[in-house]
PDB file with SEQRES, HELIX, SHEET and CRYST1 records, atoms N, CA, C and O in Angstrom:
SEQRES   1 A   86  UNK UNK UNK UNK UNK UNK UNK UNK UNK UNK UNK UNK UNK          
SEQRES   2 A   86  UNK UNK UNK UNK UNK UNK UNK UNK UNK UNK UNK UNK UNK          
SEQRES   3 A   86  UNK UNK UNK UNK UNK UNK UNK UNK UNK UNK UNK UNK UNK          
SEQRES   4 A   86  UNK UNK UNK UNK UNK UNK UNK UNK UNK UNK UNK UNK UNK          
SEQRES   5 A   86  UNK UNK UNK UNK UNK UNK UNK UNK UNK UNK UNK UNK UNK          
SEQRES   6 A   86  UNK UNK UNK UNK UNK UNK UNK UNK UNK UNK UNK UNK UNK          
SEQRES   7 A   86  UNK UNK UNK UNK UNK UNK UNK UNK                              
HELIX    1 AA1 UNK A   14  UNK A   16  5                                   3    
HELIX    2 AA2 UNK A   50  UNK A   52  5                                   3    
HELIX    3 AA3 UNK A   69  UNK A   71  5                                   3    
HELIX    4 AA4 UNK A   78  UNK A   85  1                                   8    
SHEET    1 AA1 4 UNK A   8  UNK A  10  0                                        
SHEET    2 AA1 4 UNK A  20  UNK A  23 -1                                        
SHEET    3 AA1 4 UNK A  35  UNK A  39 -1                                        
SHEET    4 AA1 4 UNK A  45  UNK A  49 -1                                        
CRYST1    1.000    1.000    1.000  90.00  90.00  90.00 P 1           1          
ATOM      1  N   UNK A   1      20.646  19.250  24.428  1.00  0.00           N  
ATOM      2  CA  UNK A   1      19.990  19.870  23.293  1.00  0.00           C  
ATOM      3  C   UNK A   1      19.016  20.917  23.831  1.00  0.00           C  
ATOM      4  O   UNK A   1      18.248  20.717  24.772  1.00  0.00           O  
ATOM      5  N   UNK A   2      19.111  21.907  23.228  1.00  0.00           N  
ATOM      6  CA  UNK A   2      18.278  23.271  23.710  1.00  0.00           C  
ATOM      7  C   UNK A   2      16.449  22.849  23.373  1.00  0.00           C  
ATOM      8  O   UNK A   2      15.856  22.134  22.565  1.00  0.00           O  
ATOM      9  N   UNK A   3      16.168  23.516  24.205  1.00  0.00           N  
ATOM     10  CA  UNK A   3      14.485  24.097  22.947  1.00  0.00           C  
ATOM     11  C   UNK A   3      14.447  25.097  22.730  1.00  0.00           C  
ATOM     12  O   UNK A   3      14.389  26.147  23.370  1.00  0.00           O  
ATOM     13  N   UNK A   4      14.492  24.698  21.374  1.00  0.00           N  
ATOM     14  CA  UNK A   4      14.416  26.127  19.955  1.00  0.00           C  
ATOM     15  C   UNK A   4      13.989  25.739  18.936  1.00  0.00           C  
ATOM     16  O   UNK A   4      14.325  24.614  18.567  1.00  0.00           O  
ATOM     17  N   UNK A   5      13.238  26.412  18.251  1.00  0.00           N  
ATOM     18  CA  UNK A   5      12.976  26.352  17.321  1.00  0.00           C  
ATOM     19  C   UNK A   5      13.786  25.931  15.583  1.00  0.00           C  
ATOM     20  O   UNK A   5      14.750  26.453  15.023  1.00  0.00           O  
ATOM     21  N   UNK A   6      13.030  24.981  15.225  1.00  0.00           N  
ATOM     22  CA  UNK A   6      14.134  23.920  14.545  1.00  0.00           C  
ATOM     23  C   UNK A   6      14.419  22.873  14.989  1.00  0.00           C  
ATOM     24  O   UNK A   6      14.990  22.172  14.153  1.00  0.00           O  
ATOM     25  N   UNK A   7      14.311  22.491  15.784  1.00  0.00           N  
ATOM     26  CA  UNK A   7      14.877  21.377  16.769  1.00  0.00           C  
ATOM     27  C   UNK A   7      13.682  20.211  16.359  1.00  0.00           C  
ATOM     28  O   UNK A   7      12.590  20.391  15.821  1.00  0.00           O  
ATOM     29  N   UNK A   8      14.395  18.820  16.878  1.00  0.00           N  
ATOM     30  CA  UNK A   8      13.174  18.055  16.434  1.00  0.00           C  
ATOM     31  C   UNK A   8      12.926  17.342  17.726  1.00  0.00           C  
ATOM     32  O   UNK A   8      13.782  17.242  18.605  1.00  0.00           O  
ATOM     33  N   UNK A   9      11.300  16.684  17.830  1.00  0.00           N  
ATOM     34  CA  UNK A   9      10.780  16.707  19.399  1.00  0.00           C  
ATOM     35  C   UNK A   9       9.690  15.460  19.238  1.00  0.00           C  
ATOM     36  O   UNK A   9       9.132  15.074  18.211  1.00  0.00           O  
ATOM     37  N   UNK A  10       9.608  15.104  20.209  1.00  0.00           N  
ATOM     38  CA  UNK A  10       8.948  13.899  20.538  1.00  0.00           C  
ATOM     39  C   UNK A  10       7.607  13.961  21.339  1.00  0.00           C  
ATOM     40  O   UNK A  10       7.773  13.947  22.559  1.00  0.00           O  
ATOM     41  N   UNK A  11       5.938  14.047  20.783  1.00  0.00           N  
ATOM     42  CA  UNK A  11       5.170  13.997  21.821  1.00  0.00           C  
ATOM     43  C   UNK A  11       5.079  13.281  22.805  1.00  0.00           C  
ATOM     44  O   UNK A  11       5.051  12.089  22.500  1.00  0.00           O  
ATOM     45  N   UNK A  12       4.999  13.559  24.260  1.00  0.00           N  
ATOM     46  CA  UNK A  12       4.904  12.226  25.419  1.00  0.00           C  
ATOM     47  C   UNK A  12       3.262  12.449  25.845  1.00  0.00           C  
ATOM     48  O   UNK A  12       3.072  11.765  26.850  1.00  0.00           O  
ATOM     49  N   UNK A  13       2.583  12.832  25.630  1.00  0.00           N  
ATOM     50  CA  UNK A  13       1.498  13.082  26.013  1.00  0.00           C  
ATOM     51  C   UNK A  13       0.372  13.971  25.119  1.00  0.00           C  
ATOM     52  O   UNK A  13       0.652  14.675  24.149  1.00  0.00           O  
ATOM     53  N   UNK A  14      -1.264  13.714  25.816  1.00  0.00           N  
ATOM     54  CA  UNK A  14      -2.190  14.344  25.160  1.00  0.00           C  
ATOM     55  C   UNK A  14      -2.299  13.280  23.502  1.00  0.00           C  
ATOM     56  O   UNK A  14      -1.758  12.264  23.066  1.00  0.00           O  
ATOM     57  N   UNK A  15      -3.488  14.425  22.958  1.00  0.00           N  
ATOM     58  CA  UNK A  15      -3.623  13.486  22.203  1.00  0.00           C  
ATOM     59  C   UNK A  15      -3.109  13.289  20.600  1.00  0.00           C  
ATOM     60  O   UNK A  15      -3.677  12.748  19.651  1.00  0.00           O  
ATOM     61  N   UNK A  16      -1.833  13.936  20.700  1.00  0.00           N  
ATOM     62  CA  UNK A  16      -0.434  13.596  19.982  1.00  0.00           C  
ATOM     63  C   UNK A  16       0.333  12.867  20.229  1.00  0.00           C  
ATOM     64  O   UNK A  16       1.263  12.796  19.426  1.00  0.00           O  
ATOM     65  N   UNK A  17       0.358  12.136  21.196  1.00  0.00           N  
ATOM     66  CA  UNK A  17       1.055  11.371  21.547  1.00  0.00           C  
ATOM     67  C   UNK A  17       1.915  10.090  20.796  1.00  0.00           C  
ATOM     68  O   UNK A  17       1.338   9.172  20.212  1.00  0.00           O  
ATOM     69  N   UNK A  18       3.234  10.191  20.908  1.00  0.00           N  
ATOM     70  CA  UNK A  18       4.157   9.502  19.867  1.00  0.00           C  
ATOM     71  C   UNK A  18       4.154  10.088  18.440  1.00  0.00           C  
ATOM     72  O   UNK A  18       4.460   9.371  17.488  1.00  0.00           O  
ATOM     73  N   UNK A  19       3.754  11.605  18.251  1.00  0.00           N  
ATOM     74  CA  UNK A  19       4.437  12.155  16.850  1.00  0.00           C  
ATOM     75  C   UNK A  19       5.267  12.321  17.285  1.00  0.00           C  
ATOM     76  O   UNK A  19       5.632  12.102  18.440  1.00  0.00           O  
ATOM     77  N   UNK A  20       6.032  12.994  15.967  1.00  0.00           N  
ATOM     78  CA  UNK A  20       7.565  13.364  15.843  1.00  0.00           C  
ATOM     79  C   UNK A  20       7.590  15.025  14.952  1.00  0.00           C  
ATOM     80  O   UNK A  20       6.931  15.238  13.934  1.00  0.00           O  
ATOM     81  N   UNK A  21       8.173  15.679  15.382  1.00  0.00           N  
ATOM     82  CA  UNK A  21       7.922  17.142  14.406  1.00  0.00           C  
ATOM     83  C   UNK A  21       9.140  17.859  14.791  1.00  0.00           C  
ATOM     84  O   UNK A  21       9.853  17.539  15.742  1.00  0.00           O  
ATOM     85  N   UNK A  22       9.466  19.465  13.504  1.00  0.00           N  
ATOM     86  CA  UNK A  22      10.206  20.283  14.256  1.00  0.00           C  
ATOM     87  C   UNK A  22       9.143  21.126  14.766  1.00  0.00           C  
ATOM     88  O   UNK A  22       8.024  21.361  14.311  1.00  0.00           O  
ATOM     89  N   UNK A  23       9.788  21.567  15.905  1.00  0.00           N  
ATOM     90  CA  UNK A  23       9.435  23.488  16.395  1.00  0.00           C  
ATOM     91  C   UNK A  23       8.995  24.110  15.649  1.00  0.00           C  
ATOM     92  O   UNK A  23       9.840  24.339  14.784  1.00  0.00           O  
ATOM     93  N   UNK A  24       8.171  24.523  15.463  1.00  0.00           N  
ATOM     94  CA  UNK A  24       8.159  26.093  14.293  1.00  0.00           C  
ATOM     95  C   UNK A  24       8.130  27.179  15.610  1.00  0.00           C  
ATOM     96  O   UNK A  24       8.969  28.057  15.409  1.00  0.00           O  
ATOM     97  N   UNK A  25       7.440  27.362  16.839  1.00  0.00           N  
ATOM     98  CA  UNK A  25       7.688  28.436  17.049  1.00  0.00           C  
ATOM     99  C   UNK A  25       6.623  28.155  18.867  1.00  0.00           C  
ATOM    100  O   UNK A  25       5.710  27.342  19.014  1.00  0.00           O  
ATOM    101  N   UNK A  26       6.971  28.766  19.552  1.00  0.00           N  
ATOM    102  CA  UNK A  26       6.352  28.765  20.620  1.00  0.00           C  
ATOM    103  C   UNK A  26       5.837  29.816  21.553  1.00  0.00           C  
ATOM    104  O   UNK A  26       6.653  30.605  22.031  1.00  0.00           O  
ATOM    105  N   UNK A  27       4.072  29.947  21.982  1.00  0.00           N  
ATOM    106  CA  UNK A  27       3.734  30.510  22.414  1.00  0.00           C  
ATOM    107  C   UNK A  27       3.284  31.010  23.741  1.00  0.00           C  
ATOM    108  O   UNK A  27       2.259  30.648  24.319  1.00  0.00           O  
ATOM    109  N   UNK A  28       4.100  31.824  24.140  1.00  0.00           N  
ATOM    110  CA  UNK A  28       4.101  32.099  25.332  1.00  0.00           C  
ATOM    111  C   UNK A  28       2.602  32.813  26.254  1.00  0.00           C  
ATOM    112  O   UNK A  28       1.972  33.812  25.908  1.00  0.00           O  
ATOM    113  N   UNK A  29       2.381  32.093  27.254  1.00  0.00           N  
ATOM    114  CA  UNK A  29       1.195  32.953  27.432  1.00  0.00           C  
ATOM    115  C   UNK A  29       1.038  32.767  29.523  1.00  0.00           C  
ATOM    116  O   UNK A  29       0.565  31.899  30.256  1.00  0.00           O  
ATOM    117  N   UNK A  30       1.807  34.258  29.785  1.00  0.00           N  
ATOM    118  CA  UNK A  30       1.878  34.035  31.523  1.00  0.00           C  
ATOM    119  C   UNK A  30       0.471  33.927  32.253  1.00  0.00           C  
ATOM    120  O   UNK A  30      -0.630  34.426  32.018  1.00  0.00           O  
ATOM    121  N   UNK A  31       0.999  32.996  33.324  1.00  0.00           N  
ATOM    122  CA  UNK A  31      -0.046  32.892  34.213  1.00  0.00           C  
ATOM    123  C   UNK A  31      -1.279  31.538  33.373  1.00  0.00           C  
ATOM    124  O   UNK A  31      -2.440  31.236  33.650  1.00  0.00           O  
ATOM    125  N   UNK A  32      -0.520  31.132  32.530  1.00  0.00           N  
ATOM    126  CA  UNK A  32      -1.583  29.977  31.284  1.00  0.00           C  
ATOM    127  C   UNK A  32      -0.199  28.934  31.118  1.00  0.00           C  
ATOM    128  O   UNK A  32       0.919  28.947  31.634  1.00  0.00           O  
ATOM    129  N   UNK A  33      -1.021  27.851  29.922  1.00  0.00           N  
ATOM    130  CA  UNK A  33       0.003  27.277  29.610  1.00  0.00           C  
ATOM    131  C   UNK A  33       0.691  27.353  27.972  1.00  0.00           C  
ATOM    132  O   UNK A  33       0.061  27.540  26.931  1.00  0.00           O  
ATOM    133  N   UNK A  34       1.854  27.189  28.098  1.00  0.00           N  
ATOM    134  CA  UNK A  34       2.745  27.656  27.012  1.00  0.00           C  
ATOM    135  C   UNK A  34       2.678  26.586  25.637  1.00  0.00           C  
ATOM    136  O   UNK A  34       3.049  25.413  25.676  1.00  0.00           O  
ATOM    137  N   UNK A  35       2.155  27.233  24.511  1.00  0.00           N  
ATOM    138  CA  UNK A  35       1.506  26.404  23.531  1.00  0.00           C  
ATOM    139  C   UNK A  35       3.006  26.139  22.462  1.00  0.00           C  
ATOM    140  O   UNK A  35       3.621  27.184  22.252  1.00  0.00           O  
ATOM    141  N   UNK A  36       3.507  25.072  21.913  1.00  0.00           N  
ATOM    142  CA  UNK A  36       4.116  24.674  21.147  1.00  0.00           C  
ATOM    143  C   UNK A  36       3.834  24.877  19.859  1.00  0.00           C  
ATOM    144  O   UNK A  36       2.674  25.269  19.980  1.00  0.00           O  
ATOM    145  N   UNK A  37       4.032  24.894  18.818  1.00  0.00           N  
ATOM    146  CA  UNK A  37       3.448  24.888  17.135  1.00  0.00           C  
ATOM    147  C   UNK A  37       4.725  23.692  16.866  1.00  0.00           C  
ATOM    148  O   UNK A  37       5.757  23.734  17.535  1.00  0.00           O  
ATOM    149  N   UNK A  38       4.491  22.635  15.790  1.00  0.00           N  
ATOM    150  CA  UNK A  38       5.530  21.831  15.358  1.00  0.00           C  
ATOM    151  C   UNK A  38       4.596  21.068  14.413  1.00  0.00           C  
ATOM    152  O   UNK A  38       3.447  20.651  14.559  1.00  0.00           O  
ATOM    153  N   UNK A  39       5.660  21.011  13.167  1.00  0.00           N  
ATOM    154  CA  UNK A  39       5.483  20.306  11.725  1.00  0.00           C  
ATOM    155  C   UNK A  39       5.997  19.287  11.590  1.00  0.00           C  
ATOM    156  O   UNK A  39       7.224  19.378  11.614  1.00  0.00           O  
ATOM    157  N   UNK A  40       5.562  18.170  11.433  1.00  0.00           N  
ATOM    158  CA  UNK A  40       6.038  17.064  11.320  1.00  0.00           C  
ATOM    159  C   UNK A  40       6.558  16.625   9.800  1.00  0.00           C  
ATOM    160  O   UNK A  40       6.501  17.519   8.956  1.00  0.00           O  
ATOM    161  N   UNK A  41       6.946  15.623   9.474  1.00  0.00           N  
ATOM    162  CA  UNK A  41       7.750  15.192   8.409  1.00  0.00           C  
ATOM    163  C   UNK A  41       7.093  15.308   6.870  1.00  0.00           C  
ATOM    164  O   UNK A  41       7.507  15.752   5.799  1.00  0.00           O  
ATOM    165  N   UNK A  42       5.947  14.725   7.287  1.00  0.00           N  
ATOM    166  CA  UNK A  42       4.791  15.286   6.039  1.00  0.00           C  
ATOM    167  C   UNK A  42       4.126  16.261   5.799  1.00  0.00           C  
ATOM    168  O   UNK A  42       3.196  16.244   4.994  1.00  0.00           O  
ATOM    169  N   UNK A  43       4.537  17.416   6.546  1.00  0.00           N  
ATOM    170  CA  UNK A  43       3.551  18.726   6.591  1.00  0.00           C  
ATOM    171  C   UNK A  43       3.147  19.191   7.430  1.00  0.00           C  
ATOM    172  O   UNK A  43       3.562  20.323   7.678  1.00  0.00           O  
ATOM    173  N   UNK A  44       2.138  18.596   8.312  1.00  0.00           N  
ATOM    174  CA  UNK A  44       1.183  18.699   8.601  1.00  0.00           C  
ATOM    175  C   UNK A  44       1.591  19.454  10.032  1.00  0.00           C  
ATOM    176  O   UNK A  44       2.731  19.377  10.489  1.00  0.00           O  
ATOM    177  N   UNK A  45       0.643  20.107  10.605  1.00  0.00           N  
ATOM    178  CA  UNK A  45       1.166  21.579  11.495  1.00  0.00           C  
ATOM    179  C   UNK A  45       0.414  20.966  12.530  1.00  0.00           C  
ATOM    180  O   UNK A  45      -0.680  20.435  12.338  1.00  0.00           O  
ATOM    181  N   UNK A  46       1.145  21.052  13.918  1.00  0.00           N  
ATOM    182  CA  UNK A  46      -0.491  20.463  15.258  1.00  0.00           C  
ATOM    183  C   UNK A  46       0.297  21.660  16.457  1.00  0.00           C  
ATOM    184  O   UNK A  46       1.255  22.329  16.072  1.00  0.00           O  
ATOM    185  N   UNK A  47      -0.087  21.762  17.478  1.00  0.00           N  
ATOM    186  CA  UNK A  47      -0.015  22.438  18.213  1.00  0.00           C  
ATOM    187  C   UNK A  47      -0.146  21.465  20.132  1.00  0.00           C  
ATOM    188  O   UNK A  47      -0.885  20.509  20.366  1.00  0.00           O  
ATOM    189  N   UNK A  48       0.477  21.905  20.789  1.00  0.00           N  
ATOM    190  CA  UNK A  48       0.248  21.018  22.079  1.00  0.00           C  
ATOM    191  C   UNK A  48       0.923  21.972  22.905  1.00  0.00           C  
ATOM    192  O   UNK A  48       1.487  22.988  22.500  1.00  0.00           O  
ATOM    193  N   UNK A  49       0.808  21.484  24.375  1.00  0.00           N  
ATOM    194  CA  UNK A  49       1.468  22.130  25.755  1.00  0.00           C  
ATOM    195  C   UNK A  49       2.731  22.072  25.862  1.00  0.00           C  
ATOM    196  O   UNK A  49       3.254  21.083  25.349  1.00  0.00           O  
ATOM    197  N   UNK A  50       3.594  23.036  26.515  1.00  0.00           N  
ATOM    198  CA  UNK A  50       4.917  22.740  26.360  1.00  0.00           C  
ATOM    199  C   UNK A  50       5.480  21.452  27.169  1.00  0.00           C  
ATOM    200  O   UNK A  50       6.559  20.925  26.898  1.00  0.00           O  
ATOM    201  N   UNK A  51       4.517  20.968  28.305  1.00  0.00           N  
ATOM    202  CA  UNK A  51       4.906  19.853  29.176  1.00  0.00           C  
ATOM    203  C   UNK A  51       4.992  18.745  28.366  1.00  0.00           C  
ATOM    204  O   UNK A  51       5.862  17.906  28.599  1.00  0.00           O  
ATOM    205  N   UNK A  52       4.093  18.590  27.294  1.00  0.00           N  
ATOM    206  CA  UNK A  52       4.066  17.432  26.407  1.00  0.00           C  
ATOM    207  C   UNK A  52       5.070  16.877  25.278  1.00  0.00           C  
ATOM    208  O   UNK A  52       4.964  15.883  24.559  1.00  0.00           O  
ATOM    209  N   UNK A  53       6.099  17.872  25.366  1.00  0.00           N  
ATOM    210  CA  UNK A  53       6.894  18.035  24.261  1.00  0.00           C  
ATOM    211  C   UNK A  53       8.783  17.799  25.268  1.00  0.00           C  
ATOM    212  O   UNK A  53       9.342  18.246  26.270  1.00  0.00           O  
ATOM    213  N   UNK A  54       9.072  16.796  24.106  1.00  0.00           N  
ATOM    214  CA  UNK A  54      10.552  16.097  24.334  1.00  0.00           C  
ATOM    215  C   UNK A  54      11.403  16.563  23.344  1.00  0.00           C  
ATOM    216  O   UNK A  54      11.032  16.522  22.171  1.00  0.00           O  
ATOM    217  N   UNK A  55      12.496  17.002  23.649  1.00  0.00           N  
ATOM    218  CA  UNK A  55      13.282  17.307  22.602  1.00  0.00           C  
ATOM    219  C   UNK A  55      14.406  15.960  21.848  1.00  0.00           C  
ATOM    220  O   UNK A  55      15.165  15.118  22.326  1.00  0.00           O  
ATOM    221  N   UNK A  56      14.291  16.067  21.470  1.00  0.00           N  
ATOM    222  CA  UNK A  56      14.879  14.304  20.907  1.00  0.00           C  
ATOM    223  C   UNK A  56      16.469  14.473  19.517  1.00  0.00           C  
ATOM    224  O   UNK A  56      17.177  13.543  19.132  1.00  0.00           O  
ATOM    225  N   UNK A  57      16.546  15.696  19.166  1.00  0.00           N  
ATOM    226  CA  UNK A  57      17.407  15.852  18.030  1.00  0.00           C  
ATOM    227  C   UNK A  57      17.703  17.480  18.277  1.00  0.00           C  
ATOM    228  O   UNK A  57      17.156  18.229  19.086  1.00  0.00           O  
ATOM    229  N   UNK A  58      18.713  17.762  17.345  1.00  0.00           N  
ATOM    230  CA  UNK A  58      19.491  19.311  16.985  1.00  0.00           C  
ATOM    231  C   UNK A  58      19.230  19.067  15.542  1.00  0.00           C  
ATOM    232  O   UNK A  58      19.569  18.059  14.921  1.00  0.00           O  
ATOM    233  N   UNK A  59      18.433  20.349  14.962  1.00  0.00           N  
ATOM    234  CA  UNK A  59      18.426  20.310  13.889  1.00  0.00           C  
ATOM    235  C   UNK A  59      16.924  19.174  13.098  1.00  0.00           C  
ATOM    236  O   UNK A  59      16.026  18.925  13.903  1.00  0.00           O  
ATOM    237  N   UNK A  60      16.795  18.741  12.034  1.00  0.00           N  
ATOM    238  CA  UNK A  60      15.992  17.764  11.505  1.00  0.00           C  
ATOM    239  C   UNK A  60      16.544  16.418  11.836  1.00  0.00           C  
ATOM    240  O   UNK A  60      16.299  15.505  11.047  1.00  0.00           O  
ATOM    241  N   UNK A  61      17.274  16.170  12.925  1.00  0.00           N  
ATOM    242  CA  UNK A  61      18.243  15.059  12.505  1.00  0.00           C  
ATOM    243  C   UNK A  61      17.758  14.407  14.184  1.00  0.00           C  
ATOM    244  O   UNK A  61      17.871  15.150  15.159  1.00  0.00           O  
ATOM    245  N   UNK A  62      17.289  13.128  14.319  1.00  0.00           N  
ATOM    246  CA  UNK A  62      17.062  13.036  15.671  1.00  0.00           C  
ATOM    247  C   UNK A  62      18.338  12.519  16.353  1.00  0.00           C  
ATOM    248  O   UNK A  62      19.256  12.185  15.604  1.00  0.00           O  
ATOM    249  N   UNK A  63      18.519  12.406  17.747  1.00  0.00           N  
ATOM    250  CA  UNK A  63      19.480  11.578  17.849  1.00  0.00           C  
ATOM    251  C   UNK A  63      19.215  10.017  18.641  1.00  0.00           C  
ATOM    252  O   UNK A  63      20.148   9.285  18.971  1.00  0.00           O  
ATOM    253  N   UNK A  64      17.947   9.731  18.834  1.00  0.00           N  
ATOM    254  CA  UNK A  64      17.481   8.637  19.019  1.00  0.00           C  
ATOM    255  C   UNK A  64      16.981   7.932  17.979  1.00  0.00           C  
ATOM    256  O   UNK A  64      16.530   8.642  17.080  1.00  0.00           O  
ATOM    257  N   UNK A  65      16.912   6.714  17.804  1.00  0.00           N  
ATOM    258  CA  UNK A  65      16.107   5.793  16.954  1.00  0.00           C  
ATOM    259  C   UNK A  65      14.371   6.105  17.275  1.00  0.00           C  
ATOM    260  O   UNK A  65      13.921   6.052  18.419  1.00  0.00           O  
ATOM    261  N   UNK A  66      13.554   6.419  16.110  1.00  0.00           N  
ATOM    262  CA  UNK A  66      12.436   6.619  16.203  1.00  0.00           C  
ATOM    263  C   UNK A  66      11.946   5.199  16.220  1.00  0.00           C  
ATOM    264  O   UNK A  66      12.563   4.143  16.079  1.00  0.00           O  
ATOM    265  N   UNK A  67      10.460   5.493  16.465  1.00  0.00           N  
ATOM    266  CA  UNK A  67       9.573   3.948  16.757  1.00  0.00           C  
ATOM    267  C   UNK A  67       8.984   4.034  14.946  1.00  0.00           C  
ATOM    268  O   UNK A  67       9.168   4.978  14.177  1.00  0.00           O  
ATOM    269  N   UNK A  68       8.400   2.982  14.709  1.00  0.00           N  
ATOM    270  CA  UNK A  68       7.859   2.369  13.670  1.00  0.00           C  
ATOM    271  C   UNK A  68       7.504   3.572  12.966  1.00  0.00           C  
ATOM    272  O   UNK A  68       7.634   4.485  13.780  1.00  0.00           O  
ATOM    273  N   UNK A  69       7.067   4.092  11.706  1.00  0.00           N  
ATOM    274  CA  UNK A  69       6.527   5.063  11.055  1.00  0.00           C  
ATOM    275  C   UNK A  69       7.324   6.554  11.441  1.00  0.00           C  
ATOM    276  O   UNK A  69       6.811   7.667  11.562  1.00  0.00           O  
ATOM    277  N   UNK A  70       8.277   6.286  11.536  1.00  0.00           N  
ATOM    278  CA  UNK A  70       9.121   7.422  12.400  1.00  0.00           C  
ATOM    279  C   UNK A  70       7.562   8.658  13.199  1.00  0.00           C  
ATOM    280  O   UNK A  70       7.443   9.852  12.924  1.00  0.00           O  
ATOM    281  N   UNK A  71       7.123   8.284  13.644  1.00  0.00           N  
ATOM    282  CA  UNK A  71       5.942   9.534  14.450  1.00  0.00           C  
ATOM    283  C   UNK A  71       5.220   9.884  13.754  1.00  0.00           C  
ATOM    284  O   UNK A  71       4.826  10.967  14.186  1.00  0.00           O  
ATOM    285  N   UNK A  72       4.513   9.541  12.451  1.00  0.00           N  
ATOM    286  CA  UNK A  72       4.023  10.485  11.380  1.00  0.00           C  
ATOM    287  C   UNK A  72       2.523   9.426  11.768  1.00  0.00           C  
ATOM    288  O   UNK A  72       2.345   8.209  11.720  1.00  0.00           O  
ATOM    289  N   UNK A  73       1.767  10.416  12.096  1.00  0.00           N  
ATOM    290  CA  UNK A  73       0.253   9.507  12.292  1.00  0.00           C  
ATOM    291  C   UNK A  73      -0.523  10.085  11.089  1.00  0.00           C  
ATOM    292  O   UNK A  73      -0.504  11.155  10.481  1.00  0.00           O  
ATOM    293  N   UNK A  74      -1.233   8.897  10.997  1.00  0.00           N  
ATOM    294  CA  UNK A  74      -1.598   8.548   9.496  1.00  0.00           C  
ATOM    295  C   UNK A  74      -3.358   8.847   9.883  1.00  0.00           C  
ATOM    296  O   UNK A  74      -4.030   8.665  10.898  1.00  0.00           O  
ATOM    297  N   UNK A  75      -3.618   9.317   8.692  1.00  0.00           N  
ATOM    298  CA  UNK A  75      -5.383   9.500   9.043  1.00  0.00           C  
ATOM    299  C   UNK A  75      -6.140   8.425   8.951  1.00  0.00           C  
ATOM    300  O   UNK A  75      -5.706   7.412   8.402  1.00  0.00           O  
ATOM    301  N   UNK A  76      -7.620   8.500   9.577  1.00  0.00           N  
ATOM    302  CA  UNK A  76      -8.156   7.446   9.305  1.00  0.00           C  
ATOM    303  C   UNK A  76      -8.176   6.408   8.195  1.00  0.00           C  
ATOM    304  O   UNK A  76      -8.090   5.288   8.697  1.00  0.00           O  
ATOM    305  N   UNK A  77      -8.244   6.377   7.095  1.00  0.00           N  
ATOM    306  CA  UNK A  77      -8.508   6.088   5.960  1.00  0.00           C  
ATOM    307  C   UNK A  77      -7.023   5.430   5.606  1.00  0.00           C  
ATOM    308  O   UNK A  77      -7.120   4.293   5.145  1.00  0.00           O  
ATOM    309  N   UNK A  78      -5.972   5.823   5.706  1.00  0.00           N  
ATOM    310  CA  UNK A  78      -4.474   5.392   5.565  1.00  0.00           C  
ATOM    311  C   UNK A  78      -4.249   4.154   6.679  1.00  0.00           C  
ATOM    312  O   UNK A  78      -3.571   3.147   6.476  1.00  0.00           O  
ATOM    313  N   UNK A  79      -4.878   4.432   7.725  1.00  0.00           N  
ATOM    314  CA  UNK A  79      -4.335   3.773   8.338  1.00  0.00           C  
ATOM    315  C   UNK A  79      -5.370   2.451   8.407  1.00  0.00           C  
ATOM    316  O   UNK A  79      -4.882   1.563   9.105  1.00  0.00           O  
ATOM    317  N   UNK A  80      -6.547   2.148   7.907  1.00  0.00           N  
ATOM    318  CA  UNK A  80      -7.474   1.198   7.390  1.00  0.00           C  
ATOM    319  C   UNK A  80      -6.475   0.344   6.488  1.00  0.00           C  
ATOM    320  O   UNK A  80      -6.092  -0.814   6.655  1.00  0.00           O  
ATOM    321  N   UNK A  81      -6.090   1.484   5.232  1.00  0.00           N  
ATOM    322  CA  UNK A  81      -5.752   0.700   4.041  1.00  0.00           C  
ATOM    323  C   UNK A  81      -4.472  -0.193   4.282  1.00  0.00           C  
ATOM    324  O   UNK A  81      -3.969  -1.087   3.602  1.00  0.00           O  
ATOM    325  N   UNK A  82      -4.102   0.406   5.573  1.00  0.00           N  
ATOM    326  CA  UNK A  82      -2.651  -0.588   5.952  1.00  0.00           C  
ATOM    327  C   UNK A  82      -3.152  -1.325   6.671  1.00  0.00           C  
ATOM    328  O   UNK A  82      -2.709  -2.446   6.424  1.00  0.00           O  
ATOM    329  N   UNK A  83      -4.005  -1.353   7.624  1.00  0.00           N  
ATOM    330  CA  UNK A  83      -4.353  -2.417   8.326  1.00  0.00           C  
ATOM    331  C   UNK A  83      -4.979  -3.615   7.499  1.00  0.00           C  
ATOM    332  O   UNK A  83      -5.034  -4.707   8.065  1.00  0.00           O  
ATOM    333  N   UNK A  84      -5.418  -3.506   6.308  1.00  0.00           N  
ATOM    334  CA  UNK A  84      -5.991  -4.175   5.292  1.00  0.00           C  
ATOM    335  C   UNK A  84      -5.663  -5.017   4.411  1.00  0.00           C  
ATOM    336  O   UNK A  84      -6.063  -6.100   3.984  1.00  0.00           O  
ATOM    337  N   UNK A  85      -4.345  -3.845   4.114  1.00  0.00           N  
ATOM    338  CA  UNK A  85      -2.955  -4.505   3.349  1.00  0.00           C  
ATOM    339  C   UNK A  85      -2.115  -5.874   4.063  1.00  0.00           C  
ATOM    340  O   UNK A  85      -1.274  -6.614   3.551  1.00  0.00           O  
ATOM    341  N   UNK A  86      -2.564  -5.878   5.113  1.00  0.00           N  
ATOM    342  CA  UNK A  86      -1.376  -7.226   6.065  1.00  0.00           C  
ATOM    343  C   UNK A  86      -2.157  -8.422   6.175  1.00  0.00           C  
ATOM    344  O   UNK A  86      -1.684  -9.421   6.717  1.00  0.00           O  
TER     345      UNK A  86                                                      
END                                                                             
């Protein structure tokens, strides 16, 4: 599976670690390090290093089994009300 944009990707590192998002677009910057942009399932837009980033699917479609919450990290407050809920 290429990296391109569209593609869907797996954080391994930093402090994204274990989202799940597509590509939107990647920024190149020589002699620095190369910044990622990727949207995850609910919206929400984050940005990380290109070392940190796994490509995991073609397309929106992964081809591994995701972990629990398919990668979608939940904000403080969400993730209380679930811890609360059990």
């Amino acid at each position: 599976v290429k990296f391109e944009a569209g593609n869907t990707v797996m954080i391994k590192g930093g402090n994204n670690m274990g989202r799940v998002g597509v590509i939107m677009h990647r920024e190149r910057h020589p002699g620095s390090f190369e910044i990622v942009h990727i949207k995850d399932a609910v919206g929400h837009t984050f940005s990380t290093r290109l070392t940190n980033v796994f490509v995991v699917g073609k397309g929106t479609k992964p081809w591994i089994s995701l972990p629990k919450g398919n990668g979608i990290k939940l904000s403080i407050v969400e993730d209380r009300n679930a811890k609360m809920s059990k």
